[in-house]
N, CA, C and O atoms as a DFTB+ gen file, in Angstrom:
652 C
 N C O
     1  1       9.403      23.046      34.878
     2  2       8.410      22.201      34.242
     3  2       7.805      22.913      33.042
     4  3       7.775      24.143      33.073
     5  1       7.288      22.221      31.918
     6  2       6.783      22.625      30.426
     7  2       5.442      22.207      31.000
     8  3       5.188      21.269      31.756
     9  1       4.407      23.391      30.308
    10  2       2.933      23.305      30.273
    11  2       2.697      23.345      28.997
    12  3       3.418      24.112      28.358
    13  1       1.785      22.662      28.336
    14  2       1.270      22.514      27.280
    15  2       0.533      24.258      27.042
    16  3      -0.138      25.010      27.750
    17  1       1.179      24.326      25.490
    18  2       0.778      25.887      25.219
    19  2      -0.955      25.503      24.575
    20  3      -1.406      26.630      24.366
    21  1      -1.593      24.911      24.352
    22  2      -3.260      24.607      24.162
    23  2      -3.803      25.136      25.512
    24  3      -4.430      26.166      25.760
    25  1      -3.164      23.626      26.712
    26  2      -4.653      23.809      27.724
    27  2      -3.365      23.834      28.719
    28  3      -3.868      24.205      29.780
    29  1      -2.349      23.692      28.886
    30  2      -1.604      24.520      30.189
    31  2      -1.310      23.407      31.214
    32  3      -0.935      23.641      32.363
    33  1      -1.511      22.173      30.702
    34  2      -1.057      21.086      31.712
    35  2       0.246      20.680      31.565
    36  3       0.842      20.803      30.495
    37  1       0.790      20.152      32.663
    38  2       2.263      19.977      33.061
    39  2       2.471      18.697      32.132
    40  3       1.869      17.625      32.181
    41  1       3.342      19.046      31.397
    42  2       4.009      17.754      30.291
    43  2       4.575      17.025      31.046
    44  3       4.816      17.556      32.131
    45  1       5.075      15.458      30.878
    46  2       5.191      14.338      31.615
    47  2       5.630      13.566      30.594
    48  3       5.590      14.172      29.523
    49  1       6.000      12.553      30.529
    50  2       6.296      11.399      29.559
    51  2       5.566      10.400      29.170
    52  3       5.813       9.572      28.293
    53  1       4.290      10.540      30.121
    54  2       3.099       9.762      30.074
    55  2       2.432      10.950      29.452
    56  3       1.537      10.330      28.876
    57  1       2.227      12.116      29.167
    58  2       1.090      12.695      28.569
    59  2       1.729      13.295      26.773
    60  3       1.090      13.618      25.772
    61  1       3.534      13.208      27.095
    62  2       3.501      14.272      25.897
    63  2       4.726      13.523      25.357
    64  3       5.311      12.664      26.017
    65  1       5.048      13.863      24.233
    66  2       6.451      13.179      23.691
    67  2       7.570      13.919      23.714
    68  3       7.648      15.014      23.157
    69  1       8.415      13.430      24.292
    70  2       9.929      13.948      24.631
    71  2      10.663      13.875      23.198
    72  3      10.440      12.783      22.675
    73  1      11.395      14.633      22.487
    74  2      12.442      14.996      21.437
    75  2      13.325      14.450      21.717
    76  3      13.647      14.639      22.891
    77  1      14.041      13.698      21.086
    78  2      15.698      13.428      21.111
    79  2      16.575      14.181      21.718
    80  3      17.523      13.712      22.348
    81  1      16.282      15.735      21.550
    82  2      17.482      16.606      22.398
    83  2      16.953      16.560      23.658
    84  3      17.686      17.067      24.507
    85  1      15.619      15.990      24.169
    86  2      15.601      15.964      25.293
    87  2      14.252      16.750      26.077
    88  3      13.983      16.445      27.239
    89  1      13.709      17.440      25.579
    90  2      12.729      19.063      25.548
    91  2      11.748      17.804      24.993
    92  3      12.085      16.761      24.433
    93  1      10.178      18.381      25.424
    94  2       8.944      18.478      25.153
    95  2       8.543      18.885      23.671
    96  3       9.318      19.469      22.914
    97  1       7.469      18.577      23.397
    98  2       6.751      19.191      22.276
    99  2       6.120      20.328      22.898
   100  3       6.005      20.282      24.122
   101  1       5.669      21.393      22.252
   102  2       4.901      22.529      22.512
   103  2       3.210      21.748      23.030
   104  3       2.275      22.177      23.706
   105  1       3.334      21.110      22.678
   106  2       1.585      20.652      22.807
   107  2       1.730      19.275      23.369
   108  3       2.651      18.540      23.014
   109  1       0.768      18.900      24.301
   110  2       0.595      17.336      24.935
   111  2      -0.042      16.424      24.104
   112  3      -0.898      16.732      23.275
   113  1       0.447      15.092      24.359
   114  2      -0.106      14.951      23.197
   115  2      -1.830      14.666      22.552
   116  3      -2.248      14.274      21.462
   117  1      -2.432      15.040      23.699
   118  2      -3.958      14.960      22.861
   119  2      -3.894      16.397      22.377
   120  3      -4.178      16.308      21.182
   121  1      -3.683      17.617      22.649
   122  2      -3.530      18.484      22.279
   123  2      -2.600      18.357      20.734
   124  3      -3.498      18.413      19.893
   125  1      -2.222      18.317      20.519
   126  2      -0.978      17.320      19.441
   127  2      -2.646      16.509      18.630
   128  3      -3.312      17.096      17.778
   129  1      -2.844      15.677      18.960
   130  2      -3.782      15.045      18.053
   131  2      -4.460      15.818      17.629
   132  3      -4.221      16.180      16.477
   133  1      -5.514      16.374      18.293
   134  2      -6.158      17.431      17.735
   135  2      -5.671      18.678      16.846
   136  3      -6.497      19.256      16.139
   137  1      -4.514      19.037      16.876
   138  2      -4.080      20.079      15.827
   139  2      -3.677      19.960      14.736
   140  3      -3.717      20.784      13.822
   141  1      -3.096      18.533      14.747
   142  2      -2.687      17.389      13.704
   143  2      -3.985      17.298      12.410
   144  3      -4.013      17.464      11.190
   145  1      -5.064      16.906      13.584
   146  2      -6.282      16.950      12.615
   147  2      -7.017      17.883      12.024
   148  3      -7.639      17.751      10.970
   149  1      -6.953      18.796      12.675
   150  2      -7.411      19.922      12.353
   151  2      -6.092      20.536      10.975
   152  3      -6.277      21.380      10.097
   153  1      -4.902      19.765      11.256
   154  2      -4.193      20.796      10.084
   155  2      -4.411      19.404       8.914
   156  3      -4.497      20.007       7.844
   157  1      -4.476      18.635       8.749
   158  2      -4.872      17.950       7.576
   159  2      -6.143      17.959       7.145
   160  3      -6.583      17.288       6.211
   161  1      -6.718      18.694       7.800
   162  2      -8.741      19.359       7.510
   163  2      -8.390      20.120       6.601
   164  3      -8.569      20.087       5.383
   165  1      -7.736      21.000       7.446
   166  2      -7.487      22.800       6.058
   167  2      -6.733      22.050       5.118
   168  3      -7.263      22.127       4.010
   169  1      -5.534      21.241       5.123
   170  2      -4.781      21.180       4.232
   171  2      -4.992      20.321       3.453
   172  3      -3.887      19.931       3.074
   173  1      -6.128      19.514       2.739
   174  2      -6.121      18.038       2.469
   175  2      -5.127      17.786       1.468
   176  3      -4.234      16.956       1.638
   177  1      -5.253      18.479       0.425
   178  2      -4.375      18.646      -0.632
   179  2      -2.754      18.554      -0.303
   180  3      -2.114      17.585      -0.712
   181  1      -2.231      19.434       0.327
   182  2      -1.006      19.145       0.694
   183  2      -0.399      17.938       1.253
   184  3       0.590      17.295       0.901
   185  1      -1.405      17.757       2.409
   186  2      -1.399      16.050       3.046
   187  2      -1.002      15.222       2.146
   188  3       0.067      14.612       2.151
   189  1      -2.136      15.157       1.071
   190  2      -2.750      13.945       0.407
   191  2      -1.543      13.933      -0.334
   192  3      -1.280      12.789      -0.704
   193  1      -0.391      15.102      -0.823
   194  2       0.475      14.977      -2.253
   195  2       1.599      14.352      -1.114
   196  3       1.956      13.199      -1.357
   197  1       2.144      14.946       0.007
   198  2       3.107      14.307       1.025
   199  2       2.933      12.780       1.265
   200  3       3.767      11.887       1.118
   201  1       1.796      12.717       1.620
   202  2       1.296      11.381       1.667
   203  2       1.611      10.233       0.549
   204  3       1.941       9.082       0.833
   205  1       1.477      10.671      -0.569
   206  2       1.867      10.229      -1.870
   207  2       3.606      10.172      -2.614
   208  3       4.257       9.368      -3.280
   209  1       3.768      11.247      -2.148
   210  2       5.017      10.969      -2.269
   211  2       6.090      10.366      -1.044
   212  3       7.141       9.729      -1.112
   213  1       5.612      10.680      -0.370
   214  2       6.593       9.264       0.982
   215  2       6.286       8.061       0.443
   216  3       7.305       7.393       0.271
   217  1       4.981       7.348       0.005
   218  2       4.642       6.141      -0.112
   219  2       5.536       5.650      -1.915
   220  3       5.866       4.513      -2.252
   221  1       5.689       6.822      -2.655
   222  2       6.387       6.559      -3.812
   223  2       8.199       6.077      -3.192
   224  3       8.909       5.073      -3.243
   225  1       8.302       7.461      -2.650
   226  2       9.836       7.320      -1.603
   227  2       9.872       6.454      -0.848
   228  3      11.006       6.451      -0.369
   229  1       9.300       5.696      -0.443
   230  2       9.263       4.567       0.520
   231  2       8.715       3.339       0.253
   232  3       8.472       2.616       1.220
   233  1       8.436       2.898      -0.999
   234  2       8.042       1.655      -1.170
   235  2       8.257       0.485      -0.593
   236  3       7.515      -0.171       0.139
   237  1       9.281       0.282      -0.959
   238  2      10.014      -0.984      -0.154
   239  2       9.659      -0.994       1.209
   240  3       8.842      -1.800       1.655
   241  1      10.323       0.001       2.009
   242  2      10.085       0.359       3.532
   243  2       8.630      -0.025       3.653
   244  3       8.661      -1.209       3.988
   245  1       7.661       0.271       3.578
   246  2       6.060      -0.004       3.811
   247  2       5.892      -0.946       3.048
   248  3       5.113      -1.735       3.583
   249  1       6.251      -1.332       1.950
   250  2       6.082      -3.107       1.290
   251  2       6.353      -3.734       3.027
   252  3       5.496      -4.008       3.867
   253  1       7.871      -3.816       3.135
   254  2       8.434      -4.931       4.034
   255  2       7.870      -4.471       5.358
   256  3       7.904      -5.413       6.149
   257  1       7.279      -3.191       5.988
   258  2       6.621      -2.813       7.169
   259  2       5.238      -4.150       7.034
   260  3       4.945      -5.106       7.752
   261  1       4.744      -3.677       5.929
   262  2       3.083      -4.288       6.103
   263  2       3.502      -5.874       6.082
   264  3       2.886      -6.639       6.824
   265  1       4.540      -6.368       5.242
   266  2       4.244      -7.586       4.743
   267  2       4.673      -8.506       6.673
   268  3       3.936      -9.317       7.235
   269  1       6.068      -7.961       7.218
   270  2       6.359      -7.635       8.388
   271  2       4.991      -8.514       9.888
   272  3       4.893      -9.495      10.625
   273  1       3.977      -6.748       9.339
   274  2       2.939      -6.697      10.735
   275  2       2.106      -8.161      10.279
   276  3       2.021      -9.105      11.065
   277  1       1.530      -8.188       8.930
   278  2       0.992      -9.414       8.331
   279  2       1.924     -10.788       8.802
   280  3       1.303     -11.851       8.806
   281  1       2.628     -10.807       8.994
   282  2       3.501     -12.341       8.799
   283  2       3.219     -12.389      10.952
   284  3       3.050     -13.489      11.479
   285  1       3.224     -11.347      11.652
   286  2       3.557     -11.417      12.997
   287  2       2.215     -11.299      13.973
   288  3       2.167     -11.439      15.195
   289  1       0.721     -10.880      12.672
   290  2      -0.046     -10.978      13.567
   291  2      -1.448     -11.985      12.021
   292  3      -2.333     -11.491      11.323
   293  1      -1.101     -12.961      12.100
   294  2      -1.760     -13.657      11.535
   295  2      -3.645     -13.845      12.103
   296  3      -4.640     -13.853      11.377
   297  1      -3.600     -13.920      12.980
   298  2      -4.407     -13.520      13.725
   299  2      -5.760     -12.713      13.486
   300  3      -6.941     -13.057      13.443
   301  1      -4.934     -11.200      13.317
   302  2      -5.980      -9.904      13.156
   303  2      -6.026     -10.459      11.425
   304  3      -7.108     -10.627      10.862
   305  1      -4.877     -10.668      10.819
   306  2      -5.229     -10.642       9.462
   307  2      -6.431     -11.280       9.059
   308  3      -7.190     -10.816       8.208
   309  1      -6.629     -12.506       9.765
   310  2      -7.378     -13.382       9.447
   311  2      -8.942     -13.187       9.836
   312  3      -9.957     -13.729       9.400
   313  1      -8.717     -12.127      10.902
   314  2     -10.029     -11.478      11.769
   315  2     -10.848     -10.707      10.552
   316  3     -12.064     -10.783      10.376
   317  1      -9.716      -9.789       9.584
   318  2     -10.392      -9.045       9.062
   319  2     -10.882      -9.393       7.422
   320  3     -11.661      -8.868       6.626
   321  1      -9.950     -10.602       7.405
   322  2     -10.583     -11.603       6.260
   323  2     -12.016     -11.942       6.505
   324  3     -12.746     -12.472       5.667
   325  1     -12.227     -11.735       7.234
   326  2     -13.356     -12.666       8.370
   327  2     -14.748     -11.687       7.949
   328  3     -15.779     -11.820       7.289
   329  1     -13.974     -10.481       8.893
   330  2     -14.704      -9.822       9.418
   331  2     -15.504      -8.337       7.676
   332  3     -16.558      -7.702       7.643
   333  1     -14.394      -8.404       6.682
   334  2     -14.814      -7.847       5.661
   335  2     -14.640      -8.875       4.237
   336  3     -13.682      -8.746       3.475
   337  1     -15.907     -10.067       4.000
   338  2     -15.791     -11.031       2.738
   339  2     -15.915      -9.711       1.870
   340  3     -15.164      -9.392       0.948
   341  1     -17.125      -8.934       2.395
   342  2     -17.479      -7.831       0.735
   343  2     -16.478      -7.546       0.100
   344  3     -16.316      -7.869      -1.076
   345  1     -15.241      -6.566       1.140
   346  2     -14.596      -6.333       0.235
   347  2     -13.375      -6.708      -0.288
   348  3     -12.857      -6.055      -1.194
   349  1     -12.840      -7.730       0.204
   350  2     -11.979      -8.916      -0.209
   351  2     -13.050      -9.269      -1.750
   352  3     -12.653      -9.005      -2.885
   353  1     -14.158      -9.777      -1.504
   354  2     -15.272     -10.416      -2.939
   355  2     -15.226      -9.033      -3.757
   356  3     -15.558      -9.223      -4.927
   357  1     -15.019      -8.160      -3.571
   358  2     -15.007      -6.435      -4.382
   359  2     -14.057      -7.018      -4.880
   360  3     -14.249      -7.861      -5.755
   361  1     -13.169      -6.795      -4.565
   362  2     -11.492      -6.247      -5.073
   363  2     -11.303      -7.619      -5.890
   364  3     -10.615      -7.750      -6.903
   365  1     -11.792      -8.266      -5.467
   366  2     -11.423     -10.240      -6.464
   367  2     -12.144      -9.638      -7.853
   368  3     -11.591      -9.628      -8.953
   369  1     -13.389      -9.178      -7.597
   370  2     -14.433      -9.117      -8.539
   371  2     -13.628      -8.293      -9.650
   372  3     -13.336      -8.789     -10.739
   373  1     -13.262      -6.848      -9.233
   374  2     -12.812      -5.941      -9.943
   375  2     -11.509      -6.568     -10.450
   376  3     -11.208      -6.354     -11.624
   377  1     -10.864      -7.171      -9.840
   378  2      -9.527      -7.308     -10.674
   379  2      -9.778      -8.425     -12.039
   380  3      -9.595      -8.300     -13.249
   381  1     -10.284      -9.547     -11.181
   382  2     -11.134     -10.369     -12.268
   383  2     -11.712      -9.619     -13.523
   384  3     -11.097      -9.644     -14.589
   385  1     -12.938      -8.930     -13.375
   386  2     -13.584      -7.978     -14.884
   387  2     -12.362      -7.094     -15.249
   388  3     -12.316      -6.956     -16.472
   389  1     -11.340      -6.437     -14.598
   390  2     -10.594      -5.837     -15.416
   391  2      -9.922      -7.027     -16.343
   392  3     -10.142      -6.854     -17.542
   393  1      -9.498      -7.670     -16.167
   394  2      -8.645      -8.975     -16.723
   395  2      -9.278      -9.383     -18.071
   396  3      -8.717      -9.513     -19.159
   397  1     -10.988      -9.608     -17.644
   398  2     -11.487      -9.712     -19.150
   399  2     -11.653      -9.042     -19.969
   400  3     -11.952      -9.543     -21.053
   401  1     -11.519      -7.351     -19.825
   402  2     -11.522      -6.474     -20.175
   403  2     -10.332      -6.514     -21.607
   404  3     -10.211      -6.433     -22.829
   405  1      -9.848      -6.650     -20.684
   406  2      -8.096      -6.667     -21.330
   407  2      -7.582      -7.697     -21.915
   408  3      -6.369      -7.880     -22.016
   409  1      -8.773      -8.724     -22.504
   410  2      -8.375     -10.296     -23.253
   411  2      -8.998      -9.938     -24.437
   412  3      -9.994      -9.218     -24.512
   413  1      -8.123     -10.688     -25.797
   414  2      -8.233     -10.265     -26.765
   415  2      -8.257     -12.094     -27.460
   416  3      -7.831     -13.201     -27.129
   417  1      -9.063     -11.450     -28.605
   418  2      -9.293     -13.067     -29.518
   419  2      -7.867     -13.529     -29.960
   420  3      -7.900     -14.705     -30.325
   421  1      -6.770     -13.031     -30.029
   422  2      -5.761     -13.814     -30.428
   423  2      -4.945     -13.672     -29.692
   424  3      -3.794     -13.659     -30.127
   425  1      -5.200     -13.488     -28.138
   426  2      -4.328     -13.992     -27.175
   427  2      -4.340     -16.083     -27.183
   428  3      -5.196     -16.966     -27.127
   429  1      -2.770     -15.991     -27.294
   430  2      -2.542     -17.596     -27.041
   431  2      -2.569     -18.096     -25.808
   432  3      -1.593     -18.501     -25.176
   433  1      -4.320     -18.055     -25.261
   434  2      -4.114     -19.249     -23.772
   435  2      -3.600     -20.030     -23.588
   436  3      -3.496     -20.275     -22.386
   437  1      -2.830     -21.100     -24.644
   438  2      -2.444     -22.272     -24.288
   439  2      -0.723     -21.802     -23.457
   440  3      -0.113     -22.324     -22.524
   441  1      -0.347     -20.348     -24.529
   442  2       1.334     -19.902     -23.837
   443  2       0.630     -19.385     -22.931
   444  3       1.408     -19.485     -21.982
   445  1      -0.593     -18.738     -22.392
   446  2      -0.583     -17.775     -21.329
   447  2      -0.633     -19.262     -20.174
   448  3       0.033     -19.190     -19.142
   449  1      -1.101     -19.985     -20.340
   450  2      -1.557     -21.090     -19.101
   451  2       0.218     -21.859     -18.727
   452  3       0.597     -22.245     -17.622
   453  1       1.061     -21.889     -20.098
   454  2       2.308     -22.559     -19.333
   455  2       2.925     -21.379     -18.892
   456  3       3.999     -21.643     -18.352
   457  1       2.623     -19.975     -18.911
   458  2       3.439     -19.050     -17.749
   459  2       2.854     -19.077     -16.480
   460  3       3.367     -18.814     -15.393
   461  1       1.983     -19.345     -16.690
   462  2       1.436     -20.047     -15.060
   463  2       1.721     -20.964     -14.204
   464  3       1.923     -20.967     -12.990
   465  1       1.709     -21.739     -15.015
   466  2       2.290     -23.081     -14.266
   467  2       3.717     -22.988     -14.182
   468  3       4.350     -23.354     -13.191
   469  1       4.267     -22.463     -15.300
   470  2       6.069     -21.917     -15.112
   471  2       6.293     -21.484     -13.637
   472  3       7.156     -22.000     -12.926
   473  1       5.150     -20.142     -13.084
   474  2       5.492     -19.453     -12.011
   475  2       4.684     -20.482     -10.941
   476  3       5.537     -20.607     -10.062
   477  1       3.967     -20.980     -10.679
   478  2       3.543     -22.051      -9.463
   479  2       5.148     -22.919      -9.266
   480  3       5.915     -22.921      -8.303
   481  1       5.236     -23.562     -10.507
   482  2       6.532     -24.187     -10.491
   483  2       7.777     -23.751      -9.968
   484  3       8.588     -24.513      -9.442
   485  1       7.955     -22.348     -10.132
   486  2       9.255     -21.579      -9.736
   487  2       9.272     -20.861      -8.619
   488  3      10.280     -20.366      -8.115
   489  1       7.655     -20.755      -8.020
   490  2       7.608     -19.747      -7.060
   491  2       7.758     -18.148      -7.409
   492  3       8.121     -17.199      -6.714
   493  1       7.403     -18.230      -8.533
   494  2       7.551     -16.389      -9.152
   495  2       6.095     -16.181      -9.222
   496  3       5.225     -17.026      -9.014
   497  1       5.921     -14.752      -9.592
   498  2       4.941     -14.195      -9.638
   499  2       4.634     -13.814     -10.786
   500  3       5.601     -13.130     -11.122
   501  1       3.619     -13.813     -11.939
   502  2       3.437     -13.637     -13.379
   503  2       2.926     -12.504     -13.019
   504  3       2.093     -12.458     -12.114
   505  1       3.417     -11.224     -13.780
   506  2       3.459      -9.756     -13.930
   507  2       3.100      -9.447     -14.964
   508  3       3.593     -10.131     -15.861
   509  1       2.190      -8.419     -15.387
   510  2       2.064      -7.688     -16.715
   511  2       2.532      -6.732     -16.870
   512  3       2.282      -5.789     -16.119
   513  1       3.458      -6.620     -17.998
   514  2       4.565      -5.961     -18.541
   515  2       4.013      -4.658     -18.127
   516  3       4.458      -4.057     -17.149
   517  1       2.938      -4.163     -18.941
   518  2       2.449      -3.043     -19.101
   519  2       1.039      -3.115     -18.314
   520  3       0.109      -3.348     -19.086
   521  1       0.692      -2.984     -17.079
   522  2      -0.297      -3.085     -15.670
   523  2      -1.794      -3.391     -16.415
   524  3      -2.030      -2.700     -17.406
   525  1      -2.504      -4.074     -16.129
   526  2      -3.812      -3.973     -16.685
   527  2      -4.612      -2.634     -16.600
   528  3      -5.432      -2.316     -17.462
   529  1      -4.331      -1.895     -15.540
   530  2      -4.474      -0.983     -14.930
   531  2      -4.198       0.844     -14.540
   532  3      -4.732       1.673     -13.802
   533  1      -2.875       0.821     -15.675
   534  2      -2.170       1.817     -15.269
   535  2      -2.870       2.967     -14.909
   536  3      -4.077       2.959     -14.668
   537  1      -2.039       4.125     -14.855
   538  2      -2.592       5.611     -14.675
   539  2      -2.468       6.140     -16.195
   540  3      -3.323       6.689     -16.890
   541  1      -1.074       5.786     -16.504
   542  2      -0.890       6.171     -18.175
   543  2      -1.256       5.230     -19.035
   544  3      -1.250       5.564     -20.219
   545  1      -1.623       3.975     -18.728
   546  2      -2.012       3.205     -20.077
   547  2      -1.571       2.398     -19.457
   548  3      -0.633       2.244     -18.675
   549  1      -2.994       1.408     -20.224
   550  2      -3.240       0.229     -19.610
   551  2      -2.741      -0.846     -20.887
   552  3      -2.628      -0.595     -22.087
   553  1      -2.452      -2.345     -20.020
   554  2      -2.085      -3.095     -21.285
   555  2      -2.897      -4.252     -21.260
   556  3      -3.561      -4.457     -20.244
   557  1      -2.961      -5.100     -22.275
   558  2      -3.762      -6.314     -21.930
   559  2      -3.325      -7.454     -21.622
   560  3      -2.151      -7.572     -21.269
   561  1      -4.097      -8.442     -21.684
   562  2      -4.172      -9.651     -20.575
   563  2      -3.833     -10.682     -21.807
   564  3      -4.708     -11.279     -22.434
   565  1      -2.322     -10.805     -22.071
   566  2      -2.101     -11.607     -23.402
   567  2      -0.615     -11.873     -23.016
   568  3       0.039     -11.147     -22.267
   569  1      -0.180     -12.966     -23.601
   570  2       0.994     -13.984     -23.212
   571  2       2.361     -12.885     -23.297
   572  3       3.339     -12.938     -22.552
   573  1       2.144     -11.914     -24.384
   574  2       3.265     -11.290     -24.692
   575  2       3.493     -10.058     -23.500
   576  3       4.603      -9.632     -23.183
   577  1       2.263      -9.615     -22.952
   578  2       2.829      -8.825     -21.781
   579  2       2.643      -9.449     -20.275
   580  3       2.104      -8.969     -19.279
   581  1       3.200     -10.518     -20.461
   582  2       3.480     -10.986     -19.013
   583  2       5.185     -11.757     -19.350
   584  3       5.794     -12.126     -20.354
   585  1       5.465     -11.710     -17.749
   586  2       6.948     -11.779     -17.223
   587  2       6.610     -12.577     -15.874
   588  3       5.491     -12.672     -15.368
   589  1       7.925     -13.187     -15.347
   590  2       8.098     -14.001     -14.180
   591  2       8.949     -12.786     -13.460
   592  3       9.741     -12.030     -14.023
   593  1       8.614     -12.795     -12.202
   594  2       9.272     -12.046     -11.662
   595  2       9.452     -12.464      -9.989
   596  3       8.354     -12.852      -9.589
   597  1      10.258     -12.498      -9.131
   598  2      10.605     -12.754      -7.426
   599  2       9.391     -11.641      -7.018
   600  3       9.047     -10.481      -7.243
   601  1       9.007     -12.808      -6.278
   602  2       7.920     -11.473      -5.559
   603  2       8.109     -10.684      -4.865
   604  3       7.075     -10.198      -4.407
   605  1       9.297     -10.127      -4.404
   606  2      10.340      -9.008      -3.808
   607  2       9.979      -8.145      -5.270
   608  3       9.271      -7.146      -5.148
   609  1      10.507      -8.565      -6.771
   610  2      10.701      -7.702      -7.534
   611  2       9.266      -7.001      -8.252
   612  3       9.204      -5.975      -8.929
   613  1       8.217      -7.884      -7.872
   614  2       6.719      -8.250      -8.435
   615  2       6.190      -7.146      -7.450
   616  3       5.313      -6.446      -7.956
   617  1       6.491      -6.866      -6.292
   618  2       5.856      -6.113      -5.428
   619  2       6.498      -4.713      -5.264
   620  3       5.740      -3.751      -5.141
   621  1       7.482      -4.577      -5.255
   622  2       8.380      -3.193      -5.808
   623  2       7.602      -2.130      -7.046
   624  3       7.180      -0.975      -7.103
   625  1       7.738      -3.492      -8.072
   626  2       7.443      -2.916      -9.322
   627  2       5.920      -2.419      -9.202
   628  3       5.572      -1.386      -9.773
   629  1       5.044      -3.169      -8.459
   630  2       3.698      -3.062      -8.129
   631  2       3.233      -2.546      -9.863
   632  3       3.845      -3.027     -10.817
   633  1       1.891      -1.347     -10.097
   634  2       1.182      -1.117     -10.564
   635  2       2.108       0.068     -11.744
   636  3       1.571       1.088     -12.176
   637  1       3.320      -0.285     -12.043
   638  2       3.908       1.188     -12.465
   639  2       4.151       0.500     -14.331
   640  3       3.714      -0.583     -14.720
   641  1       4.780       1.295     -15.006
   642  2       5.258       0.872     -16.078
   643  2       6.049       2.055     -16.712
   644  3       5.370       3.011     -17.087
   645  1       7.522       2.117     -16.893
   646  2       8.292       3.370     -17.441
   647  2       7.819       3.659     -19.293
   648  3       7.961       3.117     -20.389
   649  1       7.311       4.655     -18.786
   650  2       7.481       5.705     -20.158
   651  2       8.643       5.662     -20.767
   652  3       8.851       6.373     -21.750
């Protein structure tokens, strides 16, 4: 039998996670939680860049995970629509003032309003070329930097724009 090297209790399949080859983890798993946390305390930095780069490396995968748990538990989604208006009304708010931010006197509303209705019509998603938002530069809210795009390709592309 394996004892947890922390506090010395007999590993089980109910307390600790078994490996593929078959063997225990060194630690049970609350023992395991706790060291876990304690090593992303000291390390935040390292975490935080791993963290960042899986989610770059894995887009898609966690796009279609979340969109996935969302489609199968309608439910909680709707709980937490519920349960947080603020910041659902935040995030509307902010994206909204960025938008006006980024409108200019000789943007043509009348072309920006038929790419709208283009994408209601088609089921696409109207994208800005260059993100309202970026990290490297932001673009504005004008007929010439928006695109139709599948919202498979609209959500991939998310917030990025190639240099």
């Amino acid at each position: 039998m394996k004892h947890c090297v922390e506090c010395n209790v007999v590993q089980t399949s109910d307390n600790s996670y078994l490996r593929s080859n078959g063997y225990f983890k060194a630690r049970c798993n609350s023992c395991n939680n706790e060291y876990q946390k304690l090593y992303r305390e000291r390390n935040v930095l390292k975490t935080k860049e791993y963290s960042q780069n899986y989610g770059f490396k894995n887009r898609k995968k966690l796009t279609d995970s979340t969109r996935s748990w969302r489609k199968d538990n309608p439910d909680k989604v709707k709980a937490w629509i519920e349960n947080n208006p603020e910041k659902l009304a935040t995030w509307r708010l902010i994206r909204k003032y960025n938008r006006s931010l980024r409108i200019t006197d000789w943007a043509d509303v009348d072309k920006m309003k038929e790419i709208y209705k283009e994408a209601r019509r088609t089921g696409k998603h109207v994208d800005h070329i260059i993100p309202l938002c970026g990290k490297l530069v932001s673009g504005l809210h004008v007929h010439n930097n928006l695109q139709l795009l599948s919202p498979e390709d609209n959500r991939l592309k998310s917030n990025s724009y190639a240099v």
